[in-house]
PAFIRO-105510 format. One line per 10 residues: their letters; for each residue z, y, x of C-alpha. Coordinates in Angstrom, 1 decimal. Example, Ala and Ser with C-alpha at 12.3 -4.5 7.8 and 13.67 -1.06 7.14 Angstrom:
! PAFIRO-105510
AS = 7.8 -4.5 12.3 | 7.1 -1.1 13.7 .
! end
This chain:
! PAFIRO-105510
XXXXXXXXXX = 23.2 -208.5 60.1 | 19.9 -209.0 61.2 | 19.3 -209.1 65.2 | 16.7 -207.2 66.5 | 16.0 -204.5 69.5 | 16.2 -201.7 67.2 | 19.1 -203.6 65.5 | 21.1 -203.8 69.0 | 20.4 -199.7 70.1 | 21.9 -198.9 66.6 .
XXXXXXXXXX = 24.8 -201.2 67.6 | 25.2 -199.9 70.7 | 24.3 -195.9 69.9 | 27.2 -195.9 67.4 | 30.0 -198.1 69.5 | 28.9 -196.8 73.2 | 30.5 -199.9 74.3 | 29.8 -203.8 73.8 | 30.8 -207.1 75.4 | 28.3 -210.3 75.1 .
XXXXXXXXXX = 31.3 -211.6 72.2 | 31.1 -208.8 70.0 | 27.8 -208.4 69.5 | 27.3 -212.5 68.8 | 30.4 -212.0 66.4 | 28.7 -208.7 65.0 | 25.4 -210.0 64.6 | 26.1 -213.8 64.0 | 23.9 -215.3 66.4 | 24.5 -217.6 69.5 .
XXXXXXXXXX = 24.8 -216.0 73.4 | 21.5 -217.3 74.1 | 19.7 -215.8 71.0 | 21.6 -212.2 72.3 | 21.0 -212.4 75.9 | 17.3 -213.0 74.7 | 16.7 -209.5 73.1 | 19.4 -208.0 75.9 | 17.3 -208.9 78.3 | 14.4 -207.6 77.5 .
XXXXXXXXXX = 16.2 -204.1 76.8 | 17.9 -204.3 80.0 | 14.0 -204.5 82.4 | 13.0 -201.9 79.8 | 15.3 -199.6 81.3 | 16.9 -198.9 77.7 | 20.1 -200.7 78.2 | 22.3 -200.6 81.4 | 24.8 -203.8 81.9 | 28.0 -203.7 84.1 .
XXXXXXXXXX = 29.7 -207.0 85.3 | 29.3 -210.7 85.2 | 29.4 -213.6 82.9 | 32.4 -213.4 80.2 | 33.3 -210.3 81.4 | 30.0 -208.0 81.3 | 29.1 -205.2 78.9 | 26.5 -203.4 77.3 | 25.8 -199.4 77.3 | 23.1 -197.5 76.0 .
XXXXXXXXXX = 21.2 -196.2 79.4 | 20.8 -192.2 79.9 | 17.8 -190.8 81.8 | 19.6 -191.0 85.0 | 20.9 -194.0 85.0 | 17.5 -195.9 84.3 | 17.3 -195.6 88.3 | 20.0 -197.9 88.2 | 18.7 -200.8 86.1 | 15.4 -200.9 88.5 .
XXXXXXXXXX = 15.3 -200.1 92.0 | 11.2 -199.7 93.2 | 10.2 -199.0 97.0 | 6.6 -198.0 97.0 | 5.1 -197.5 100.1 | 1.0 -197.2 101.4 | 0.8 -198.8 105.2 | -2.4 -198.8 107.4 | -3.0 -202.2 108.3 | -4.1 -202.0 112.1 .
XXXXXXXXXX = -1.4 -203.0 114.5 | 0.9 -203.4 111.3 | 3.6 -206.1 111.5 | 4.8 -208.1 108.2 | 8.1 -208.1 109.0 | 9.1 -204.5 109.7 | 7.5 -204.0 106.2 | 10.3 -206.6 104.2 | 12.9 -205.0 106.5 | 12.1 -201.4 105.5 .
XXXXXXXXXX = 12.0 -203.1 101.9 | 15.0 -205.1 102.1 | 16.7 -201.8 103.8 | 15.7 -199.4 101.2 | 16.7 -201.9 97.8 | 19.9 -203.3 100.0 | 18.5 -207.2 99.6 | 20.8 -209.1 101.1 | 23.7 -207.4 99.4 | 22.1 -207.4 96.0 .
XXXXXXXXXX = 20.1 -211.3 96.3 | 21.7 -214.5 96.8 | 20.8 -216.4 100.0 | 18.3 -218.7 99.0 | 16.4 -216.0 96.9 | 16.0 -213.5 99.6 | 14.7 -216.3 102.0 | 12.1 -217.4 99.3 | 11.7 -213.7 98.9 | 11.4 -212.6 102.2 .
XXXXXXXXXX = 9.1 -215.5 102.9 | 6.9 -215.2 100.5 | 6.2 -211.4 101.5 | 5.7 -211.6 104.7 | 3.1 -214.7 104.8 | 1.2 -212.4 102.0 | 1.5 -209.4 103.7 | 0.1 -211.4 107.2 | -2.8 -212.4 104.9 | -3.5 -208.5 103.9 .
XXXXXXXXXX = -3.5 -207.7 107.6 | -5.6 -210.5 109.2 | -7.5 -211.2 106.3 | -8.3 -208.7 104.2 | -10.6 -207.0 106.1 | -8.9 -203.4 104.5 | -7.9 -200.4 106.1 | -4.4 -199.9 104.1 | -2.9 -201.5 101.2 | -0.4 -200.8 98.4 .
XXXXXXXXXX = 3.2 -201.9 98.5 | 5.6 -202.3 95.7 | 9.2 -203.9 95.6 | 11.0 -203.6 92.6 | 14.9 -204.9 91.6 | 16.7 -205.0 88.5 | 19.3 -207.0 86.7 | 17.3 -210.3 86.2 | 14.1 -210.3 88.6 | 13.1 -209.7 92.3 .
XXXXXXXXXX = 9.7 -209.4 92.6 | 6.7 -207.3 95.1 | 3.4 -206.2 94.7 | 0.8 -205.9 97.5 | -2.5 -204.4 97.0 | -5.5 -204.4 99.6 | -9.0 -203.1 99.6 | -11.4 -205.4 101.2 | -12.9 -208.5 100.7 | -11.4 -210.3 98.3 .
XXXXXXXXXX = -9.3 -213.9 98.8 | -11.4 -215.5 97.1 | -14.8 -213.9 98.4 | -13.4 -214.5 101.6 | -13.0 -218.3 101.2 | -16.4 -218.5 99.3 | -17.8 -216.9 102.7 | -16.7 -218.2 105.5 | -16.6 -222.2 104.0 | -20.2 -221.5 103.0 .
XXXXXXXXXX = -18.7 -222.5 99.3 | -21.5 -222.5 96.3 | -19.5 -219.5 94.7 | -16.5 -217.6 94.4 | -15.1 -219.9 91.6 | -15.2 -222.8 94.1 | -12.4 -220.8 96.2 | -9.7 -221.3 93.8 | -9.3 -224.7 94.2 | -10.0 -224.9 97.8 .
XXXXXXXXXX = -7.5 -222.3 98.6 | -5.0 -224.7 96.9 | -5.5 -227.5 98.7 | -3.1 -226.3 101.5 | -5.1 -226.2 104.9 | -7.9 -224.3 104.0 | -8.4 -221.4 106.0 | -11.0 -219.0 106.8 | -9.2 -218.6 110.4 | -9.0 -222.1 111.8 .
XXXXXXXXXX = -7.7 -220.8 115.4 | -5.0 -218.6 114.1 | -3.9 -220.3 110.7 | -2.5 -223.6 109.0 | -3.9 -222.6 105.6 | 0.0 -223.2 104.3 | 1.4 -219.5 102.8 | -0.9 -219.6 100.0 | 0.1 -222.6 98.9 | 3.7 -222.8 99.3 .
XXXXXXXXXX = 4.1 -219.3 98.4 | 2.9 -220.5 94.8 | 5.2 -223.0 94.6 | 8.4 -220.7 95.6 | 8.4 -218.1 92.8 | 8.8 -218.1 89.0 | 5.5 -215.8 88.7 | 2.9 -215.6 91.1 | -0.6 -214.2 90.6 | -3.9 -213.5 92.9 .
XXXXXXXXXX = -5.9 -211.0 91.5 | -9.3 -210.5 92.9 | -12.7 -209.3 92.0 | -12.9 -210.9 88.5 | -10.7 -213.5 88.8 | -6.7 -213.8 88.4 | -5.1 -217.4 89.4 | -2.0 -217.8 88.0 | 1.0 -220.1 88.3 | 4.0 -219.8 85.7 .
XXXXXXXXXX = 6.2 -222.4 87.5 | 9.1 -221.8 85.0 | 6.5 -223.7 82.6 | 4.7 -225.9 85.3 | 1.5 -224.1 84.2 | -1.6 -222.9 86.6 | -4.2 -221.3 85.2 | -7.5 -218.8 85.8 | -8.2 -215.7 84.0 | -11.5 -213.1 84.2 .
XXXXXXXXXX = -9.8 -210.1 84.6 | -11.6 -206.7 85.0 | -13.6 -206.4 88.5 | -11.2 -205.2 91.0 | -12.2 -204.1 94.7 | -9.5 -206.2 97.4 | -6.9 -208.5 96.6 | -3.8 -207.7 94.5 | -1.1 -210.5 94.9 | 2.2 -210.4 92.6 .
XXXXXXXXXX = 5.6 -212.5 92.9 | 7.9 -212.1 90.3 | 11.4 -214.7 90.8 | 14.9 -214.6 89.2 | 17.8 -213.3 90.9 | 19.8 -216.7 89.7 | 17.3 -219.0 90.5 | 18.8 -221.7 92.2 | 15.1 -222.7 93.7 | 15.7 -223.2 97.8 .
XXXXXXXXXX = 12.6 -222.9 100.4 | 13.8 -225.3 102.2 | 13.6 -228.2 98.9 | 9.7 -226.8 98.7 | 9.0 -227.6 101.9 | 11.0 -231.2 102.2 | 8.9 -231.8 99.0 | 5.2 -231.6 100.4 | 6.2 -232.0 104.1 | 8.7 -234.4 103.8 .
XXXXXXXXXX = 11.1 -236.4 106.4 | 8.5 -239.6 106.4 | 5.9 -237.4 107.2 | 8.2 -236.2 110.4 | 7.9 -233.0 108.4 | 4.5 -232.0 108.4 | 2.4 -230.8 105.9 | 0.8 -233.8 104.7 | 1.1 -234.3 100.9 | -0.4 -231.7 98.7 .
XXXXXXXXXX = -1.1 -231.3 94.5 | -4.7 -230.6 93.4 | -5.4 -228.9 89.8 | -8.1 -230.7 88.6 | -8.6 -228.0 85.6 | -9.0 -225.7 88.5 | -12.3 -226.9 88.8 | -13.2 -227.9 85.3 | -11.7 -228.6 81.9 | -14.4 -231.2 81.6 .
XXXXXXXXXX = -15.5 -233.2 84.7 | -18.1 -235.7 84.8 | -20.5 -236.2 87.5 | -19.7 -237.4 91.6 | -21.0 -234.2 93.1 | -18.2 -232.0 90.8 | -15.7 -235.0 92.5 | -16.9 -234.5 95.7 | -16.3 -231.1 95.8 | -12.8 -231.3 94.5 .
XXXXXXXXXX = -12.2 -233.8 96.8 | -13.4 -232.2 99.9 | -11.0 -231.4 102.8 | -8.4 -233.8 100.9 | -8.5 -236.5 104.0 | -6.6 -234.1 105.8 | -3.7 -235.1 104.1 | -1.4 -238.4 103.7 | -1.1 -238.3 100.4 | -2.7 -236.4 97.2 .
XXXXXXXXXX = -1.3 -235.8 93.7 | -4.3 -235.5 91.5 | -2.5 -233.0 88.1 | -5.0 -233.6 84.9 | -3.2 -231.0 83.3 | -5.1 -229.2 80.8 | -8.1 -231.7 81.2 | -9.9 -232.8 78.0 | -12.4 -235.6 79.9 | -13.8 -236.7 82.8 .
XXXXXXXXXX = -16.9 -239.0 83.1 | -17.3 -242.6 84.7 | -19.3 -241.1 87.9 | -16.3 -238.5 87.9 | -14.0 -241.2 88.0 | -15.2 -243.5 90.3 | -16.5 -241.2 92.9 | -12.5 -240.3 92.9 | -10.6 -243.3 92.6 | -12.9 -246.2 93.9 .
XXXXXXXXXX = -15.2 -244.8 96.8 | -12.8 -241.8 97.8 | -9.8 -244.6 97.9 | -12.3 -247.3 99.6 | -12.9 -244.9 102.4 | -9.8 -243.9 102.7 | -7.6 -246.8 101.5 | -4.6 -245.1 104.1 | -4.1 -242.1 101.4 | -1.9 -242.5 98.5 .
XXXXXXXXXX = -3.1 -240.9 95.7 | -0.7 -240.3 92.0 | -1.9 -239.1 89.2 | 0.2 -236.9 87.1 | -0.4 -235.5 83.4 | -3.3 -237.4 82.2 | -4.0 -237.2 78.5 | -4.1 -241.4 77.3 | -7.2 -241.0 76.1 | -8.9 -240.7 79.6 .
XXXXXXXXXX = -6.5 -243.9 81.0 | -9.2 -246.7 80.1 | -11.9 -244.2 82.3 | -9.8 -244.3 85.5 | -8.8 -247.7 85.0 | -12.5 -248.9 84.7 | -12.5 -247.6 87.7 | -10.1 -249.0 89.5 | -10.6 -252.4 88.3 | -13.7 -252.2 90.3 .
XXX = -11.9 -251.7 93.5 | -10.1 -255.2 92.8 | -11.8 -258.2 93.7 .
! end
């Protein structure tokens, strides 16, 4: 029998009732390939299951009992005098988080809202903005939605950046901030690396990281007034805040933030002159030590290279800097370099 969605309602139409064996057994295909097509049935609302491991099953789901397989708390706050964390607790109240989340997914989850929801209120420049927390069987995952300025437009602004565009990569960078005397600069950044999904939608742009692949990217979306950030994690993910932070603000850096990742693509696909090096590199000697990610990178010229890895590390010959996912081809560039630097 051939497995497919369709396939599977017949299946479960006709029996009412099915465990993870019988429909591998009925279907002849492996646990994995099953769970793959139950899955996506199950956030579709179109299949309800009940238990765990070995032991669950599989039911058809009735209009009422869609409410089941996802839980959403919507919710429109004013933003003056607001406070992030009555917000998750009204959120964690109404969907019963800590019952229904393992401990180290409601603390990444519960972070991650409330250092995005303190960036809608002191930095958004909005009156109100949209909340939306959804549950089901798989994923825990928020929505917030503001209507001022835009994160990126505010970056652009107040760093006196050549362009919107330019903010991407600056926020990233992990103490960039357009409120020096209030703010570290860190929630964007460590909220990104926390979640299996996370996107910032603003104006035209979308960044977005896909950390089940290892995979950031930037979109043109449709123009869109405010700022629109969504987090999307798994309900088994075995991801812990506190390994995130050990792993950019580690014990030999008395656990400060000190050691950040910069997306070169972020910039460009194809880098080749100093001044495009200089402005990825700027604000960078804040930090201890710099992981440099060419993924996604097709070439990057000989001023491009230098300007990064002989007069950046000459000037500042106390930073380590790695280089992760660099195509081969662009090895003998960077190494030219380099060479320079040796006497």
């Amino acid at each position: 029998m051939v497995v497919t969605k369709k396939s599977l309602l017949k299946y479960l139409k006709a029996r009412q009732l099915a465990s993870g064996r019988e429909l591998t057994e009925a279907f002849g295909i492996s646990r994995q390939g099953i769970n793959k097509h139950l899955k996506a049935l199950i956030e579709s609302g179109k299949v309800r299951k009940e238990g765990a491991t070995k032991g669950a099953v599989y039911t058809l789901c009735g209009t009422k009992e869609k409410k089941d397989v996802l839980q959403k708390f919507k919710k429109r706050c004013a933003l003056e005098g607001l406070e992030e964390h009555a917000v998750f607790n009204e959120c964690e109240s109404s969907l019963q988080l800590r019952k229904n989340l393992s401990h180290n997914v409601l603390n990444i989850v519960q972070y991650a809202f409330t250092e995005m929801m303190n960036n809608a209120i002191e930095h958004s420049e909005s009156k109100f903005c949209d909340i939306e927390f959804s549950l089901n069987a798989y994923n825990c995952g928020f929505k917030i939605k503001d209507y001022g300025i835009g994160i990126f437009y505010s970056v652009f602004k107040k760093l006196s950046l050549p362009d919107e565009s330019a903010a991407v990569g600056e926020l990233l960078k992990g103490k960039t901030t357009a409120m020096k005397e209030r703010h570290t600069g860190e929630g964007v950044f460590f909220t990104s690396k926390s979640g299996d999904h996370i996107a910032f939608r603003s104006h035209r742009a979308e960044l977005v990281f896909d950390n089940k692949v290892k995979d950031v990217f930037v979109a043109t979306r449709r123009f869109t007034r405010g700022t629109e950030v969504s987090f999307r994690i798994s309900r088994n993910s075995k991801r812990k805040l506190g390994d995130i932070f050990n792993l950019y603000a580690p014990a030999e850096y008395e656990h400060r933030f000190e050691k950040t990742r910069v997306f070169v693509t972020l910039y460009h696909k194809e880098l080749m002159s100093r001044s495009e090096a200089r402005r990825m590199l700027n604000g960078l000697d804040k930090f201890r030590e710099i992981i440099i990610d060419f993924l996604g990178v097709r070439s990057i010229g000989q001023g491009f290279a230098d300007e990064v890895f002989r007069v950046f590390k000459k000037t500042h010959s106390d930073i380590v800097l790695t280089v992760e996912n660099l195509n081969p081809i662009l090895q003998p560039i960077i190494r030219h370099a380099v060479d320079k630097t040796v006497p």
